[in-house]
N, CA, C and O of each residue as an XYZ file, in Angstrom:
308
protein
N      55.416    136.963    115.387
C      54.571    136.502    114.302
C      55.037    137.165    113.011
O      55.375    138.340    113.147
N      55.114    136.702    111.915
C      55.241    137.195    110.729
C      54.167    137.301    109.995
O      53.232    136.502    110.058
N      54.217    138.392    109.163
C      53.472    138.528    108.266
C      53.712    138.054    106.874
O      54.895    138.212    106.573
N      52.874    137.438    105.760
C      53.058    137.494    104.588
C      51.959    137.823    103.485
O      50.772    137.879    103.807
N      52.337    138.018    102.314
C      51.413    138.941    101.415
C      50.605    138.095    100.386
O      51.192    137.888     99.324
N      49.782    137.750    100.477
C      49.490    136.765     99.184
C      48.571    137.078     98.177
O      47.784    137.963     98.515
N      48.377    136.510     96.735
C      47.308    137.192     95.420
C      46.947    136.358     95.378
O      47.586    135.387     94.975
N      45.206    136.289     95.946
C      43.661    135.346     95.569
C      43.282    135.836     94.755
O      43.531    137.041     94.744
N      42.545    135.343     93.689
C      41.499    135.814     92.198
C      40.489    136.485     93.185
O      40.630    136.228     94.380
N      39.756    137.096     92.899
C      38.947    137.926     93.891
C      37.682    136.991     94.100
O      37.008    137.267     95.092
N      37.110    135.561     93.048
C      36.417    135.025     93.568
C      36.524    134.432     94.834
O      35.569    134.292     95.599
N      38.047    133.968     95.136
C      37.861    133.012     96.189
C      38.609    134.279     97.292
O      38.181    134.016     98.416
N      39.236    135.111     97.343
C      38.904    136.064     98.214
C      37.519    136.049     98.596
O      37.283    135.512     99.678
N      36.351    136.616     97.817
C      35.337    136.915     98.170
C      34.804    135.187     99.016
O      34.306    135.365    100.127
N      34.844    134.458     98.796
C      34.236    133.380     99.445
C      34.636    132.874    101.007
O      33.924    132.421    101.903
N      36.526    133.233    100.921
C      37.113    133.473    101.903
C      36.495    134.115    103.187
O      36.263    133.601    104.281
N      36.271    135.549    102.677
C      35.762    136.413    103.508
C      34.042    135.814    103.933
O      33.580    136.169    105.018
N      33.164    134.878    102.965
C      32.193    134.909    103.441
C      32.432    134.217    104.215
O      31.729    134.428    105.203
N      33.592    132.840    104.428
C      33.350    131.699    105.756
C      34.126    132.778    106.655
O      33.371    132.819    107.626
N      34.908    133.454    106.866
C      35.361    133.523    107.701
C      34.014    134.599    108.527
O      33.636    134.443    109.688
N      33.494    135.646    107.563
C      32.383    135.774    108.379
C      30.838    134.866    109.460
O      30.099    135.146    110.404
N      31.081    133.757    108.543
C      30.217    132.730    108.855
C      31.093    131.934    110.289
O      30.662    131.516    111.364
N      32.139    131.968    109.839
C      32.529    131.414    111.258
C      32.866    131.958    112.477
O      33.229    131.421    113.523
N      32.712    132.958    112.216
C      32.758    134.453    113.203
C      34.563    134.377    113.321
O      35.177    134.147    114.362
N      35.074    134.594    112.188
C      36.752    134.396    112.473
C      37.128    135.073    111.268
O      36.649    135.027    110.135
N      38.727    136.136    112.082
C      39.085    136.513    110.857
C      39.850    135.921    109.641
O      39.999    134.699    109.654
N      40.445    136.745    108.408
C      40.134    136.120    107.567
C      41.540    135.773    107.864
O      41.653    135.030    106.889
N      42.781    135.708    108.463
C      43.960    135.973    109.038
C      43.768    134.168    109.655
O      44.351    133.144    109.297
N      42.883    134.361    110.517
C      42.611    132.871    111.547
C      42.255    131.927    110.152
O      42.985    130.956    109.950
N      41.252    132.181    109.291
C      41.059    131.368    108.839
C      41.878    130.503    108.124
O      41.997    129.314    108.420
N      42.665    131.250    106.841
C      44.147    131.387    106.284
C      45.008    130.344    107.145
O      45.545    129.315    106.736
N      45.001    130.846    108.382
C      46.401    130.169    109.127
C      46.033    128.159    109.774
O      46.668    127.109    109.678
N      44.772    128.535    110.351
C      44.100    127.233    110.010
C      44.075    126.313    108.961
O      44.501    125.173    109.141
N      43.610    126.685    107.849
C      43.800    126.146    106.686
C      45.061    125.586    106.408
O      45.395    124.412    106.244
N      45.673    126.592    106.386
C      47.643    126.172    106.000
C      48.083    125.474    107.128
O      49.171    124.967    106.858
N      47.690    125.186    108.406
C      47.832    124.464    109.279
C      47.594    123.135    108.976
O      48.482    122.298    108.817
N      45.970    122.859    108.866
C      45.505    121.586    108.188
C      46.071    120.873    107.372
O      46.222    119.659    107.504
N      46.589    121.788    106.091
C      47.014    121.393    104.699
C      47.941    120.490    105.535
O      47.794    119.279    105.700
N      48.856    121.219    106.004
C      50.379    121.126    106.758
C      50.207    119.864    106.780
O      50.429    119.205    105.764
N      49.750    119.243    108.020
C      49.423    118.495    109.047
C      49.126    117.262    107.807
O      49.824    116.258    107.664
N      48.194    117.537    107.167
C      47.893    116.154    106.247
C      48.673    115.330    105.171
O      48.695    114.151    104.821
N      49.434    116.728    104.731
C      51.095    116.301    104.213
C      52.297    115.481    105.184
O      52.891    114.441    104.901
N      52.417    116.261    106.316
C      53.286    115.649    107.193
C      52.964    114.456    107.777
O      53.843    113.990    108.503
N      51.927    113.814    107.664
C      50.693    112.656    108.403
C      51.175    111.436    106.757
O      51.602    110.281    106.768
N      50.857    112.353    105.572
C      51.441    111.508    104.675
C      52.704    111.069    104.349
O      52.884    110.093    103.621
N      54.077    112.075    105.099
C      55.013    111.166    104.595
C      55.572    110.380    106.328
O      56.223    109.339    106.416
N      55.041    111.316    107.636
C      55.165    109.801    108.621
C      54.150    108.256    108.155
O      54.492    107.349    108.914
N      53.169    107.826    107.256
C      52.844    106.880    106.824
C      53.615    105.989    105.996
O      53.738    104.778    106.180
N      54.258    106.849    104.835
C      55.016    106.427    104.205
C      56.371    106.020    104.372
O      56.955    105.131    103.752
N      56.983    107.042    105.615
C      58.423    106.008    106.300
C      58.014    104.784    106.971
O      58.765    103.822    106.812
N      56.926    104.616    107.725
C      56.405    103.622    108.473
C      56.231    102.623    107.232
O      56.803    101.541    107.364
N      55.790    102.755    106.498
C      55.156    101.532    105.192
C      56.781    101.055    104.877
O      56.898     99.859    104.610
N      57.623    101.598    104.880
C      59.081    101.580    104.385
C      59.421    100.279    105.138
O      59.959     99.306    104.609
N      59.002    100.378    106.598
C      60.028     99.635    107.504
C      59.021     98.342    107.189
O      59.545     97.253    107.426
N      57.934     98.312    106.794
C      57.656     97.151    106.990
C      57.847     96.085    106.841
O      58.343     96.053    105.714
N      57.782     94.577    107.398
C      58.610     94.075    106.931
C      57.232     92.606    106.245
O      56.711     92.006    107.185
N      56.812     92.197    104.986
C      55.828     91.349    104.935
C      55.742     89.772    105.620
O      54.796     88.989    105.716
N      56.965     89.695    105.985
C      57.387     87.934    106.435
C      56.829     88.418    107.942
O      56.193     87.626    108.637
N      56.973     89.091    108.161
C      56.723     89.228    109.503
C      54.909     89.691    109.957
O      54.335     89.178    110.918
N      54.231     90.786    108.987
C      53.131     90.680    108.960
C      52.340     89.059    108.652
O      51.523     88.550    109.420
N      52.744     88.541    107.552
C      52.164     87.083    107.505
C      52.524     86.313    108.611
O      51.857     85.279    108.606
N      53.421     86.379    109.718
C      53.372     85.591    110.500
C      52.958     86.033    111.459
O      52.938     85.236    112.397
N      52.598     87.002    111.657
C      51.852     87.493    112.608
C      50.254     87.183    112.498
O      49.613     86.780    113.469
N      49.602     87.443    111.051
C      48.051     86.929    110.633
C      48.561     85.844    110.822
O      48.661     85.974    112.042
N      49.149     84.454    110.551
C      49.438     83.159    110.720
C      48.779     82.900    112.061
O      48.114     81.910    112.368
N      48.984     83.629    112.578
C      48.293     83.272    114.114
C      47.252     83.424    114.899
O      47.000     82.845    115.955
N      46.534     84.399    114.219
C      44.844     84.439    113.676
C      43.948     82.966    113.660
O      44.086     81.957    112.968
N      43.057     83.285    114.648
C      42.399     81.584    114.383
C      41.247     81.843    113.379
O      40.502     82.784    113.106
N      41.539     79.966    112.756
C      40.280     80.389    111.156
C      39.035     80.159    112.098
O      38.896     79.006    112.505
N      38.130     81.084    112.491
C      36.935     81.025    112.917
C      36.219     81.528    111.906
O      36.699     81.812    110.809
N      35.239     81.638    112.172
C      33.633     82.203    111.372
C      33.393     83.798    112.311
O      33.490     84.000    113.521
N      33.117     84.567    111.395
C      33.123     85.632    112.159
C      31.780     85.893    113.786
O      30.818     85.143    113.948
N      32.061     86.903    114.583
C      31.012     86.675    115.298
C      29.859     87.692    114.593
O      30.208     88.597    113.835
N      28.163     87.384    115.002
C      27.024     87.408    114.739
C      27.292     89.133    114.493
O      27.561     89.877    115.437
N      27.167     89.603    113.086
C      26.826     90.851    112.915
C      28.473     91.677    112.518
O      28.753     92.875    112.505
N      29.185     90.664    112.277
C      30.428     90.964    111.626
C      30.821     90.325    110.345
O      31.879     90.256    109.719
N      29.798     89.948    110.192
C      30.359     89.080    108.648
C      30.332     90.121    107.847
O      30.646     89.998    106.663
């Protein structure tokens, strides 16, 4: 495991420390969670964005093309 050193304004230190007390977790877990999350929602945004890349629209419209025109069912309109 590595360690690294980081400078919070002491407000959000102090707020830090209150969730992590509130969540019964240190402030170490909390930190690494967080930067985990962040991670994860960045990397989630650019696998969306290669996927949007490949798409191809001739092929989505012909795919809805084949969608029957019904009326929706009772409690989906």
């Amino acid at each position: 495991m590595s360690a690294m050193s980081i400078r919070l304004p002491t407000s959000l230190h102090d707020h830090v420390r209150e969730l992590a007390e509130k969540e019964g977790i240190s402030i170490n877990q909390l930190v690494a969670t967080a930067l985990a999350e962040k991670m994860s929602a960045l990397m989630t945004v650019e696998v969306l964005e290669a996927r949007a890349r490949r798409g191809d629209r001739a092929k989505f419209l012909a795919a809805l093309a084949k969608v029957p025109d019904v009326p929706p069912d009772e409690g989906d309109e």
